[in-house]
Wavefront OBJ file of the C-alpha trace (Angstrom):
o trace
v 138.675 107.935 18.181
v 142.262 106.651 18.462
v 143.656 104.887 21.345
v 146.247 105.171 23.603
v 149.759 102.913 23.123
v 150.657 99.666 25.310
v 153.414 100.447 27.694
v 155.163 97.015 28.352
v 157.689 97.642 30.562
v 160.310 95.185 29.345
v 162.927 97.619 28.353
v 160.248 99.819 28.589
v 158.748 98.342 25.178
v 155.692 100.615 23.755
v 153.372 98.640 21.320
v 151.701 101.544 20.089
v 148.891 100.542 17.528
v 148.034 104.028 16.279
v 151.330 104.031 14.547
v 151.033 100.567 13.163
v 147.860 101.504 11.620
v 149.207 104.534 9.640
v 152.551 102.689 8.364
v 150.269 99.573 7.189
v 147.604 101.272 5.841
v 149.821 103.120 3.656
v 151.500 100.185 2.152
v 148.328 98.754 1.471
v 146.753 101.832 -0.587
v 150.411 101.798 -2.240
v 149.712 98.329 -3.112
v 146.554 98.472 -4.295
v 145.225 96.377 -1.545
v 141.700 96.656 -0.709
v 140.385 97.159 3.206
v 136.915 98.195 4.901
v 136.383 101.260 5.300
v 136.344 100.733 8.723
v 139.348 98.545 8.916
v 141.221 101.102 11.493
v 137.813 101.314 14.241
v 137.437 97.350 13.846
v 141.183 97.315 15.124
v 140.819 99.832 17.476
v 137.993 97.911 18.862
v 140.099 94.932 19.464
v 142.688 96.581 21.102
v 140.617 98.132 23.618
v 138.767 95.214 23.905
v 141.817 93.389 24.344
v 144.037 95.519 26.403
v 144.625 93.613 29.321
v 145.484 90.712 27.399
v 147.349 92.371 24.750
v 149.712 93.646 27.555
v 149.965 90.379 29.087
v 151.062 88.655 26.326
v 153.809 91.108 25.363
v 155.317 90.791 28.768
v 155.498 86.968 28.512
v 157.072 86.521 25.346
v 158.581 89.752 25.160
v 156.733 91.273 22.062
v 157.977 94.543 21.052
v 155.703 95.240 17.544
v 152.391 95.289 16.253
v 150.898 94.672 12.649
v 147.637 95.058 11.285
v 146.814 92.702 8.710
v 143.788 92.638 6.769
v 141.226 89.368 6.759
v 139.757 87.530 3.791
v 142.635 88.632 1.318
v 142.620 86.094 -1.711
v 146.480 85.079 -0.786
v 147.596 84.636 -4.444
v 147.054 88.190 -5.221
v 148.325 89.488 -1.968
v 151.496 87.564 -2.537
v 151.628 89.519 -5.941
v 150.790 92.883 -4.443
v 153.138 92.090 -1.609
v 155.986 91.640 -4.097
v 154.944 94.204 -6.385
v 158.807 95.412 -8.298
v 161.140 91.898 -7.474
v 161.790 89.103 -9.455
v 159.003 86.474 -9.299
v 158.760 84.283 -6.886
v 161.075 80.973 -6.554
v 159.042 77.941 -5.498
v 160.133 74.274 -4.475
v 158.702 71.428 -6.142
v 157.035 70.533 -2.300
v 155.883 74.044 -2.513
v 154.267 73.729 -6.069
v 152.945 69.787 -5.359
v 151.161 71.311 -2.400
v 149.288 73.897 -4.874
v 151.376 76.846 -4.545
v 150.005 80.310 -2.846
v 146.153 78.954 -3.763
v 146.399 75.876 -2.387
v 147.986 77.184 1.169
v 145.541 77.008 4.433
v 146.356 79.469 6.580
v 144.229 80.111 10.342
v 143.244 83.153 12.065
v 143.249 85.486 8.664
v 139.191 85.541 7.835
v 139.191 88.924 9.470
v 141.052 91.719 10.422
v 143.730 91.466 13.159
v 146.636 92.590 15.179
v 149.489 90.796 14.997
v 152.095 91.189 18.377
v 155.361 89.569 17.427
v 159.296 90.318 18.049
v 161.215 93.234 15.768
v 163.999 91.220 14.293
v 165.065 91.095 10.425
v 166.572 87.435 11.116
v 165.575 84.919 13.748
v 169.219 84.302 14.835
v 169.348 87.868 16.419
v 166.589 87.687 19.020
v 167.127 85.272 21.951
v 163.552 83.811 21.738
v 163.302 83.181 18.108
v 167.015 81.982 18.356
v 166.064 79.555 21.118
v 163.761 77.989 18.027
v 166.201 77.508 15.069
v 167.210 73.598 14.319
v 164.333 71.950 16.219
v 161.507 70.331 13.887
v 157.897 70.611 14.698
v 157.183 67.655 16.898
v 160.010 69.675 19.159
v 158.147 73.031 18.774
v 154.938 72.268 18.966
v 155.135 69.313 21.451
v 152.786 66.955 19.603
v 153.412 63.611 18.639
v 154.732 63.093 14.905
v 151.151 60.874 14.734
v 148.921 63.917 15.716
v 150.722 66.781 14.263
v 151.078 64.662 10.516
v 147.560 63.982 11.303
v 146.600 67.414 11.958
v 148.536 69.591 9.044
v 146.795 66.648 6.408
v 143.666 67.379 7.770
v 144.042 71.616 7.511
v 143.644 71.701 10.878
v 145.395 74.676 13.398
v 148.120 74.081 15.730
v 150.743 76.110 18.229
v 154.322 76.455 18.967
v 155.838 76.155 22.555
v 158.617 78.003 23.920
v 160.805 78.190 27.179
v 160.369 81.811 28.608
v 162.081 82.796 31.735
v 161.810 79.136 32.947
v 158.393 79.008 31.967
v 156.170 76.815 28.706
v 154.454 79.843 26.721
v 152.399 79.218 23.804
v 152.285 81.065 20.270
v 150.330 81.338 17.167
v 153.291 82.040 14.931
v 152.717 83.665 11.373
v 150.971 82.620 8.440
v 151.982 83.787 5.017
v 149.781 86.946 5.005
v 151.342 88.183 7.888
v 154.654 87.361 6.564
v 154.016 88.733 3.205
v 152.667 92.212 4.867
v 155.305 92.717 8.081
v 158.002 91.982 5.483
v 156.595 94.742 2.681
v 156.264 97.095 5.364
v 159.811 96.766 6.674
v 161.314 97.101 3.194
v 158.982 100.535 2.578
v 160.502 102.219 5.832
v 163.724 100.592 6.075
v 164.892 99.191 2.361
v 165.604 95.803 4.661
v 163.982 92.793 4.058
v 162.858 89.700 6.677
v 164.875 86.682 6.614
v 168.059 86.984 4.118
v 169.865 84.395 6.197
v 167.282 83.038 7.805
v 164.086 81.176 6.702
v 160.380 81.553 8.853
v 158.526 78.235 9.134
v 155.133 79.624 8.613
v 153.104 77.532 11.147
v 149.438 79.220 11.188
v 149.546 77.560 8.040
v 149.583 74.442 5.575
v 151.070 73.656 2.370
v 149.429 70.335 1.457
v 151.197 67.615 4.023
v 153.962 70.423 5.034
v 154.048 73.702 6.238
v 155.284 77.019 3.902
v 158.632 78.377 4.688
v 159.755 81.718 2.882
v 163.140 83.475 2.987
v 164.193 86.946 0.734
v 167.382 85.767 -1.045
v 168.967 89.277 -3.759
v 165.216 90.426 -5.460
v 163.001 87.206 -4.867
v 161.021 85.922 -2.123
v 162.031 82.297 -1.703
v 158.955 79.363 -0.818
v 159.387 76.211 0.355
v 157.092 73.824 1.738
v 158.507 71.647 4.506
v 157.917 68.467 6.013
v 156.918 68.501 9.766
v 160.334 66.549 10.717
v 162.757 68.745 8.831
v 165.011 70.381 10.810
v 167.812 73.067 9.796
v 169.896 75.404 11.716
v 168.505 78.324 9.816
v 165.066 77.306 9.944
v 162.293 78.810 13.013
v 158.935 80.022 13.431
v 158.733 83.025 14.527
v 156.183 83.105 17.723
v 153.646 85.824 17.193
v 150.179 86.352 18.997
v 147.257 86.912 16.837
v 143.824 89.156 17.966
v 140.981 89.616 16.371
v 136.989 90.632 16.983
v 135.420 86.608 17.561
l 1 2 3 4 5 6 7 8 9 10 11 12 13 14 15 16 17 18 19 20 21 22 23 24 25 26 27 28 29 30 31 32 33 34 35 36 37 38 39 40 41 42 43 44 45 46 47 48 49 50 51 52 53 54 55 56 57 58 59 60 61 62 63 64 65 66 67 68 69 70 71 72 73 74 75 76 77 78 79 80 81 82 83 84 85 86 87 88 89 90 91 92 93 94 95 96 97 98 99 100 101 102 103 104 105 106 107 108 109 110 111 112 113 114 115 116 117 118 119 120 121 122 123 124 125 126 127 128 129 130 131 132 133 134 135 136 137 138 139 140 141 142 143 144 145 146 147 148 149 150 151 152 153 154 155 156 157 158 159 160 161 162 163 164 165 166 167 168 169 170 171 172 173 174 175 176 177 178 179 180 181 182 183 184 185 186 187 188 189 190 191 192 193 194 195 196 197 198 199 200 201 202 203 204 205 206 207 208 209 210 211 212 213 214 215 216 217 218 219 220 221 222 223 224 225 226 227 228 229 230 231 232 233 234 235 236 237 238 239 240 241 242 243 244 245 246
């Protein structure tokens, strides 16, 4: 049975998941991408089990789209499936020392979820993601350099933080699945790619002791793998809330 759309009225916003679900699902049976057969009721099941919180957290960091992304996707081949038609892939030499697309860690992508995060192609467009750009991790995530070195060599999860209408709201941010999907999407409907001038700091994730950045620069996906200090004016998470059956 499908469900009825979020109303978020922020600029009367309308996260409406029954629509996510069709554009997604499409790209990944274009792709070749394998889901469950019951990929779209798990998802509905989350959203109506979710729907109070779902709307919350769209009104306090302004979320205005939804993904579905599917869970346990060997992230090697999704990249490849993801990319299917450009030029391969560039990758740093922090990227490839940290073991390339196999040897990323990413949290929150064993199963199927909904991603809520903010429709913009670059993060220097939206005022929340733009309140992000040139800060480095210790800044974003509010962790000492100690713990947060500590935690991305040990694989282990971590948030961003963010000033919303005077207030300290947490995020999970994206991890290269998400990425890879929300960006292969976009180009199928709108022949516009995520981050030409911009580059997301993929923070749901690890690349050995950094964390995975990607950018689209002409016909290839650009990966870098970035040290927890860095900081460049170009460079941002994007915040993004993640929901999934527990």
């Amino acid at each position: 049975m499908k469900v009825k759309p979020i109303e978020v009225n922020i600029e009367i916003t309308t996260l409406d998941l029954e629509q996510a679900l069709e554009r997604f699902m499409d790209l990944y049976q274009s792709r070749g991408v394998k889901i469950a057969p019951n990929f779209a009721t798990r998802l509905r099941e989350i959203w109506e089990k979710n729907r109070s919180q779902i709307e919350q957290t769209a009104r306090n960091l302004y979320y205005d789209a939804v993904a579905v992304i599917p869970g346990g996707v060997k992230l090697p081949e999704f990249h490849r499936q993801m990319t299917q038609g450009y030029d391969p892939t560039w990758e740093s030499a922090n990227f490839q020392e940290g073991g390339s697309w196999a040897g990323i860690k990413s949290f929150q992508v064993e199963t199927d979820r909904i991603i809520l995060f903010h429709d913009c192609l670059e993060l220097d467009v939206h005022p929340l993601t733009k309140q992000l750009l040139g800060q480095n991790l210790f800044q974003i995530t509010g962790l000492s350099e100690a713990e947060l070195t500590q935690r991305i060599a040990q694989g282990k999860p971590f948030k961003g933080q963010i000033q919303v209408d005077g207030k300290l709201q947490t995020f999970d941010g994206f991890a290269p699945e998400d990425w890879l999907a929300i960006n292969a999407e976009r180009v199928k409907r709108t022949k516009q790619h995520l981050d030409s001038e911009t580059c997301s700091w993929l923070i749901r994730s690890c690349c050995g002791r950094r964390v995975p950045g990607l950018l689209w620069n002409g016909d290839r996906l650009y990966a870098h793998a970035l040290e927890p200090g860095y900081r460049y004016a170009h460079l941002a998470p994007r915040p993004a809330a993640v929901f999934c059956l527990i």
